[in-house]
C-alpha positions as CSV (number, residue, x, y, z in Angstrom):
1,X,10.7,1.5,12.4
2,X,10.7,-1.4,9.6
3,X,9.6,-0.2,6.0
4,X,8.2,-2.6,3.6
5,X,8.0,-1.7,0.4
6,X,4.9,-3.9,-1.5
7,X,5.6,-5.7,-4.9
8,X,2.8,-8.1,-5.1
9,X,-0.3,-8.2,-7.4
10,X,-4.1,-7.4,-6.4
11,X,-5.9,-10.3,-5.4
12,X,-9.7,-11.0,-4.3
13,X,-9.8,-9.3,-1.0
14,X,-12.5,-10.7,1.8
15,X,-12.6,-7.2,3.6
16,X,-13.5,-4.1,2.7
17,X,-10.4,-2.6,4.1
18,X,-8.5,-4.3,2.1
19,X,-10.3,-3.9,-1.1
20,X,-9.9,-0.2,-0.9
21,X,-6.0,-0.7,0.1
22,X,-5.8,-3.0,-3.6
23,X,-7.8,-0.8,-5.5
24,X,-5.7,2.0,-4.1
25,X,-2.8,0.0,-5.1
26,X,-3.9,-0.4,-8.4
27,X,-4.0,3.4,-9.4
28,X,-0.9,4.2,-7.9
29,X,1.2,1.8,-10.0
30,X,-1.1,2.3,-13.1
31,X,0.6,6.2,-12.1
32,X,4.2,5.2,-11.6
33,X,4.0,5.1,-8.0
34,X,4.2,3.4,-5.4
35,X,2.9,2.7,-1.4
36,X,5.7,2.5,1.2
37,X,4.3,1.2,4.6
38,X,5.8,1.7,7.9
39,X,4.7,-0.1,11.0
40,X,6.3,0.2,14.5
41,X,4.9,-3.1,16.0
42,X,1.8,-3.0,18.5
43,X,1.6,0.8,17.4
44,X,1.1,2.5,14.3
45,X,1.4,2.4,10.6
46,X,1.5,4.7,8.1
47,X,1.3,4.3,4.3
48,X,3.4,6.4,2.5
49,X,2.2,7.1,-1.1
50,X,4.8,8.4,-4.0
51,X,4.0,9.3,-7.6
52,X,6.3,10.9,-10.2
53,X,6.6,13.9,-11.1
């Protein structure tokens, strides 16, 4: 299973999917956080999302 952990900014999205995924971004770091995302290839992934406490 490969994580990756994202450390880019939003940018204009031309799906919804991912303008829910950026906006989603957005609160978690305004928060502290942050999104892990694992992906086992031609399977699944699963976003992984950790605030502070």
């Amino acid at each position: 299973m490969k994580q990756i952990n994202s450390n880019t900014k939003s940018v204009k999205s031309k799906s919804p999917c991912q303008s829910v995924i950026l906006t989603m971004y957005d609160i978690v770091k305004a928060h502290g956080g942050e999104i892990k995302v694992e992906t086992v290839e031609n399977n699944e992934t699963i976003f992984k999302i950790c605030l502070p406490e």
